[in-house]
N, C-alpha and C positions, 0 to 999 in steps of 0.2 A: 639751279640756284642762280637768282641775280644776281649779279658781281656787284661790287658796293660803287655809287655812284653814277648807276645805268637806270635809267626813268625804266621802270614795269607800267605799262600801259596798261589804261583804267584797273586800278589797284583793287577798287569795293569789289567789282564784280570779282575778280582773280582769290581775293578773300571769302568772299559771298561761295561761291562756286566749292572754295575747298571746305571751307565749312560745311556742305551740305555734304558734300562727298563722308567727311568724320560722322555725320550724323546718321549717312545710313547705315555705315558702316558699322559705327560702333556707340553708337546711341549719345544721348547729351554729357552723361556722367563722363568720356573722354573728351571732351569741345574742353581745348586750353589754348590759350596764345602759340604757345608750342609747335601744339596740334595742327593746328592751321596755317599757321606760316610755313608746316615741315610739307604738307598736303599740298598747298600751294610753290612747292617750292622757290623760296624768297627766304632774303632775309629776315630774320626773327623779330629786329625790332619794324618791322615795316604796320605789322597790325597797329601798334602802338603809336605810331606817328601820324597815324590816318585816323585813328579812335583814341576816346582819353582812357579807354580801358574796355576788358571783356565784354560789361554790363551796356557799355554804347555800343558798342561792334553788334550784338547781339540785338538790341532792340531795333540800330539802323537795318541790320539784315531782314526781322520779322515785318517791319515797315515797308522797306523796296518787294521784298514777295507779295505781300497785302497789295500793292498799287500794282504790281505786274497782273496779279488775281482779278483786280477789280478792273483792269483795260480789257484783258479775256473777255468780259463777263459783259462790257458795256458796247463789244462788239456785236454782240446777240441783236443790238438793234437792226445791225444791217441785214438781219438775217429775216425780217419780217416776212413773212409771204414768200417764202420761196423752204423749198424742205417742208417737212411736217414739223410742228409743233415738237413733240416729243423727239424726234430727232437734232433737234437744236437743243433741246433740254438737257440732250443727254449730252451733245458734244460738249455743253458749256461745266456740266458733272463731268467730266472724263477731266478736262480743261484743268476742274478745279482741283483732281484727284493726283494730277502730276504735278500740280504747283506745288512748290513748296512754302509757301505763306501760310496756310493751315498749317501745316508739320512744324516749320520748328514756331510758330505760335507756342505751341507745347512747351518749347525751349524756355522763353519768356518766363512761362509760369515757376520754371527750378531757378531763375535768377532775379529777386526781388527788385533792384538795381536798373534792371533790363524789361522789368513788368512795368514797374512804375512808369518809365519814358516813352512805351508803347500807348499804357493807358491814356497819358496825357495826349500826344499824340492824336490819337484816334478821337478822344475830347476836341480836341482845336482842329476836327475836320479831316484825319489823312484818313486815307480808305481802310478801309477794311471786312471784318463781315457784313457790316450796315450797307456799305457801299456796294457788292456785290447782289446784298438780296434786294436793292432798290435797284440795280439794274434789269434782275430778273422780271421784278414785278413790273418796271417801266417796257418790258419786251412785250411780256402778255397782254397789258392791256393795250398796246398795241396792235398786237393779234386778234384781241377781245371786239375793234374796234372797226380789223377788217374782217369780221364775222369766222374766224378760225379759232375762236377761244369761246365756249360759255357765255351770255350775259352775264347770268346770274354766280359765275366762279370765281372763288377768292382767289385773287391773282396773286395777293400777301401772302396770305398761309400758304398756298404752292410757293411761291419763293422762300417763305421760311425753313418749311417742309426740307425741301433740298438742299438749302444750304447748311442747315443744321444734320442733315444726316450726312452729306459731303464730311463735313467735319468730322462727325463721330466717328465715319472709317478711316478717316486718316488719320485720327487720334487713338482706336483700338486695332487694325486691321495690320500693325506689325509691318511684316514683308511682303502679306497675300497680297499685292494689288489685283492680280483676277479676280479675286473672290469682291473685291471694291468695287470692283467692275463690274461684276456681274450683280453686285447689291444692290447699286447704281443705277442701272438697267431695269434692276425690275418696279425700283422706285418711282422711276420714270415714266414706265409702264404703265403705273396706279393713278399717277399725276394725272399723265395724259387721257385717260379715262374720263377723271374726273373735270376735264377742262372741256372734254370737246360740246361740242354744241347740241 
């Protein structure tokens, strides 16, 4: 516990982090001020003095995950031409499957408060799934470009493809992350079929 009057060093992340810890633990239905200040061990009112309230703390959380997601994902460029195709696909799917930016997205949606601020948000530009699947697609045709990708292959729908299914296992896939993994992989698998030249 902080002693009162002692600076806790970068606080969001110290928040961020026990937040995620409650969420795997014990799903959104317990994420309280509480909760999180007790997880993070800190003073109680410290959330509160840093956010105007759960619904901001919440939505700043699902926003810094989204831009940490979408830096992963916009590394893929340097990734041109070296590795296989499908092997950068998949790192950038594995990448996206331990982020927590998908995950508590999900959160967002049981706090209207905290939806709202996201939506807008992501309206006025901050990253998120958009930003993510515009990286993917700006990596292939990249690829596309130094003749390791298809002419003729939708480099969009394969970005959609994967990020939309990234999503759906992080948003039904529970605790299994193997089986995410292994979902993942075979998705990947199909992609890169469909991509090669």
């Amino acid at each position: 516990m902080s002693p009162r009057g002692v600076a806790t060093p970068d606080v969001r992340e110290l928040l961020f982090s026990a937040a995620e810890r409650v969420l795997e633990r014990e799903g959104p239905g317990a994420l309280t001020s509480r909760a999180i200040t007790g997880e993070a061990g800190c003073a109680k009112g410290l959330l509160h003095a840093h956010f105007a309230g759960l619904d901001e703390f919440v939505a700043e959380l699902v926003l810094d995950r989204f831009a940490r997601a979408a830096l992963h994902a916009e590394e893929l460029h340097g990734r041109v031409g070296h590795d296989t195709v499908a092997e950068n696909l998949l790192a950038v799917a594995l990448t996206l499957l331990s982020s927590a930016g998908p995950t508590v997205a999900g959160l967002a949606l049981t706090r209207p408060g905290a939806s709202l601020r996201v939506h807008e948000a992501l309206e006025g530009g901050a990253p998120g799934f958009a930003s993510i699947q515009e990286a993917i697609t700006g990596y292939l045709d990249a690829e596309r470009q130094g003749g390791r990708v298809a002419e003729h292959a939708e480099t969009g729908a394969v970005a959609l493809a994967l990020v939309g299914t990234v999503h759906h296992l992080l948003m039904t896939s529970g605790h299994d992350k193997q089986d995410a993994r292994e979902r993942a992989g075979q998705l990947v698998s199909v992609l890169a079929t469909a991509l090669r030249p």
